[in-house]
PyMOL commands that place a pseudoatom at each C-alpha (Angstrom):
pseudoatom trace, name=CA, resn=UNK, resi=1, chain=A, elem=C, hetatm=0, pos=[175.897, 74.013, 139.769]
pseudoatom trace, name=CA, resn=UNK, resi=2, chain=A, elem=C, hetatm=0, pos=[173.755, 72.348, 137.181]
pseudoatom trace, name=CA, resn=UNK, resi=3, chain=A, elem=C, hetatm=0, pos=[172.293, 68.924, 136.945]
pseudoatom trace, name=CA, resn=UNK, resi=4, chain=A, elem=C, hetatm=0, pos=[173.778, 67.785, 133.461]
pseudoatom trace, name=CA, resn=UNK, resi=5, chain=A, elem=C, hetatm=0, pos=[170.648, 65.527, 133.155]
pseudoatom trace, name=CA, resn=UNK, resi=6, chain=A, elem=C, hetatm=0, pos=[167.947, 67.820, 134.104]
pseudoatom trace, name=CA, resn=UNK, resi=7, chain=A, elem=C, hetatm=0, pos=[169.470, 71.273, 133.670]
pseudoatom trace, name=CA, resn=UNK, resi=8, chain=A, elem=C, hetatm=0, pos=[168.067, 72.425, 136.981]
pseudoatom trace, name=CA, resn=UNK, resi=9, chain=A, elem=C, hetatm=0, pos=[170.281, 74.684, 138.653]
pseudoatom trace, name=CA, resn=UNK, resi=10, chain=A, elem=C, hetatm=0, pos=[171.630, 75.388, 142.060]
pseudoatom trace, name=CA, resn=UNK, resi=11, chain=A, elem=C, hetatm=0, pos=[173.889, 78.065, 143.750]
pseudoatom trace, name=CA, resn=UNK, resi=12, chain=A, elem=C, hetatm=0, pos=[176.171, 77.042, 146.779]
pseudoatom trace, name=CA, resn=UNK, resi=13, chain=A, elem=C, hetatm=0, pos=[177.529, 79.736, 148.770]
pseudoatom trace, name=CA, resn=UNK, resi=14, chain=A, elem=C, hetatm=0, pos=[179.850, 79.391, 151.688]
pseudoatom trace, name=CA, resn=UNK, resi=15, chain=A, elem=C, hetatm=0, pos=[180.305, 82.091, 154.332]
pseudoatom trace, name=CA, resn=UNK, resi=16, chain=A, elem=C, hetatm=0, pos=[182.850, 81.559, 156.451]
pseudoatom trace, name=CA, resn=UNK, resi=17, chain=A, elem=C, hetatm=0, pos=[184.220, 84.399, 159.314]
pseudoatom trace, name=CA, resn=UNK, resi=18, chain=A, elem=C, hetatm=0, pos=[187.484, 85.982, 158.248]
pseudoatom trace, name=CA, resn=UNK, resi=19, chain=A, elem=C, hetatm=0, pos=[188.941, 85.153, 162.041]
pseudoatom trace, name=CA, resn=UNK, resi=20, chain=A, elem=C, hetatm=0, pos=[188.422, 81.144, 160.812]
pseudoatom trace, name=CA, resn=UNK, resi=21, chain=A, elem=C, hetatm=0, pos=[188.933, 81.218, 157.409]
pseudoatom trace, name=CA, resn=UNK, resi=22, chain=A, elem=C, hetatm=0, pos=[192.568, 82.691, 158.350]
pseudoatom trace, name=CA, resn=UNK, resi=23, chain=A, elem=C, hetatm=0, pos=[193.375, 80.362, 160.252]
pseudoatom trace, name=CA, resn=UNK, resi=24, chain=A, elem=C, hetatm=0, pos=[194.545, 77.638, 158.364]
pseudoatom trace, name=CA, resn=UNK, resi=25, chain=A, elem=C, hetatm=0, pos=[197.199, 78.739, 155.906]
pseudoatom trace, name=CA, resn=UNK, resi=26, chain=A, elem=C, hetatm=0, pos=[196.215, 76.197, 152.999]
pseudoatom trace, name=CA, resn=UNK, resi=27, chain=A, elem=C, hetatm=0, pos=[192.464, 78.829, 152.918]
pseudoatom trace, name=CA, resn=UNK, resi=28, chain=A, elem=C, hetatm=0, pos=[194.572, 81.734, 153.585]
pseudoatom trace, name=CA, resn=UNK, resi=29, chain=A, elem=C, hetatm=0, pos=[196.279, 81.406, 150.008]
pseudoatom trace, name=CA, resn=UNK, resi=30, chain=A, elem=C, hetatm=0, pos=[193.760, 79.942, 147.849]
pseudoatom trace, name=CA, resn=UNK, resi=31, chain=A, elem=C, hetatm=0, pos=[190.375, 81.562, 149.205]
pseudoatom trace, name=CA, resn=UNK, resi=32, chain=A, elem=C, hetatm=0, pos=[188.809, 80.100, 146.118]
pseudoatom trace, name=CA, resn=UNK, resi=33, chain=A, elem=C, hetatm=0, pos=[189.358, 76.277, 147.430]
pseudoatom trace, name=CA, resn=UNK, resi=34, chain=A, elem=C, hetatm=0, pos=[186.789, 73.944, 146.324]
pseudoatom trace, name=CA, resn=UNK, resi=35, chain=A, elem=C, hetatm=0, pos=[183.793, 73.273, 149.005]
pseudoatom trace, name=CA, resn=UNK, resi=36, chain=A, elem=C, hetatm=0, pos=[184.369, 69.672, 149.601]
pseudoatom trace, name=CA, resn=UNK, resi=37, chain=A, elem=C, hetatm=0, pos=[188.553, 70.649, 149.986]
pseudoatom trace, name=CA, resn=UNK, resi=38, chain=A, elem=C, hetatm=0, pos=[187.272, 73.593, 152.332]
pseudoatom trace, name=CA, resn=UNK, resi=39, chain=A, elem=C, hetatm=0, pos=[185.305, 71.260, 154.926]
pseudoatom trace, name=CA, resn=UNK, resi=40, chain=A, elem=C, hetatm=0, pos=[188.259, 68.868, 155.185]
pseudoatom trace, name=CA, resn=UNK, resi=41, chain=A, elem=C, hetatm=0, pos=[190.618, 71.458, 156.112]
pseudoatom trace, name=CA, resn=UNK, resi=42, chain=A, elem=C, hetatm=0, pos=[188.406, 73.082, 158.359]
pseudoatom trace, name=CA, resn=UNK, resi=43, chain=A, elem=C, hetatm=0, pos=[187.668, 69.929, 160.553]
pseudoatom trace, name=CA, resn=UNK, resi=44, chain=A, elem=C, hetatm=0, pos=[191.255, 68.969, 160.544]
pseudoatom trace, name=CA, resn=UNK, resi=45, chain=A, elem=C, hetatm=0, pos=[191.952, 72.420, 162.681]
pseudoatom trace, name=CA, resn=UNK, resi=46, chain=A, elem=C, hetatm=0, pos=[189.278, 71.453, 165.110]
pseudoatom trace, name=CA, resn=UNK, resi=47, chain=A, elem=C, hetatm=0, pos=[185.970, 73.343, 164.089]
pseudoatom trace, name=CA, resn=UNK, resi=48, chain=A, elem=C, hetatm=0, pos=[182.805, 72.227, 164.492]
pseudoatom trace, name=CA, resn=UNK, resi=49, chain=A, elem=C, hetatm=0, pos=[181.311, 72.584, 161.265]
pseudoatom trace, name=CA, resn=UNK, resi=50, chain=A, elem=C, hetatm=0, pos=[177.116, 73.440, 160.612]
pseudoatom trace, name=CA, resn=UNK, resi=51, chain=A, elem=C, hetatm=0, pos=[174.985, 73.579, 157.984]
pseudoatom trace, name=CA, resn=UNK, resi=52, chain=A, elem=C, hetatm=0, pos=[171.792, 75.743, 157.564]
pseudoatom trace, name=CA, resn=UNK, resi=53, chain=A, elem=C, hetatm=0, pos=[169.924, 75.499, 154.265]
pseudoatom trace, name=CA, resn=UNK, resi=54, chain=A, elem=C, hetatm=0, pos=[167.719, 78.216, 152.664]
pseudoatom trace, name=CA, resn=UNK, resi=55, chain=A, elem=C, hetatm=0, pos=[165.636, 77.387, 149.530]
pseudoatom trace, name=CA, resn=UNK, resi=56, chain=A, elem=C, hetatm=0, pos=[164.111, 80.149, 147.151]
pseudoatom trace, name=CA, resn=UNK, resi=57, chain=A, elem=C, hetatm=0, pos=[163.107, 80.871, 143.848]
pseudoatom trace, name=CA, resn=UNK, resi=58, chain=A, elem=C, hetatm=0, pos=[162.571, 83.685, 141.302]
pseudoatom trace, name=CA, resn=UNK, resi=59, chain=A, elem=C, hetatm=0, pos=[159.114, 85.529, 141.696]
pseudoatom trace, name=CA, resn=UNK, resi=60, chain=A, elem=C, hetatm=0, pos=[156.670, 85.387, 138.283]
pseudoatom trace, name=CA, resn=UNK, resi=61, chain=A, elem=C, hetatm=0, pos=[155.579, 88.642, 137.160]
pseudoatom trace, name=CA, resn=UNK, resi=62, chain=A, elem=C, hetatm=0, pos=[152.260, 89.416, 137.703]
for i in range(1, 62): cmd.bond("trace and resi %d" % i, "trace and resi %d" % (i + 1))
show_as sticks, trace
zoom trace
């Protein structure tokens, strides 16, 4: 993702387990669903969902 007005960029990653993403059969065709779509579908089956964030950056070289 980038910030059209700043041009800072961001990656977004979302690991789900096989045994859940299977589940629902809307994630079982399209494994490529959108984030936002994913989460929706997700809680509709009855999973709790979490979030853990991790924040890095590239190393200068010295």
């Amino acid at each position: 993702m980038t910030d059209p007005d700043t041009g800072t960029r961001a990656l977004h990653t979302v690991l789900i387990p096989f045994a859940t993403a299977d589940q629902p059969q809307q994630l079982a065709e399209a494994p490529d669903t959108e984030p936002e779509q994913i989460y929706a579908i997700l809680t509709t089956a009855g999973h709790k969902l979490t979030w853990h964030e991790t924040i890095s950056a590239p190393h200068a070289a010295a």
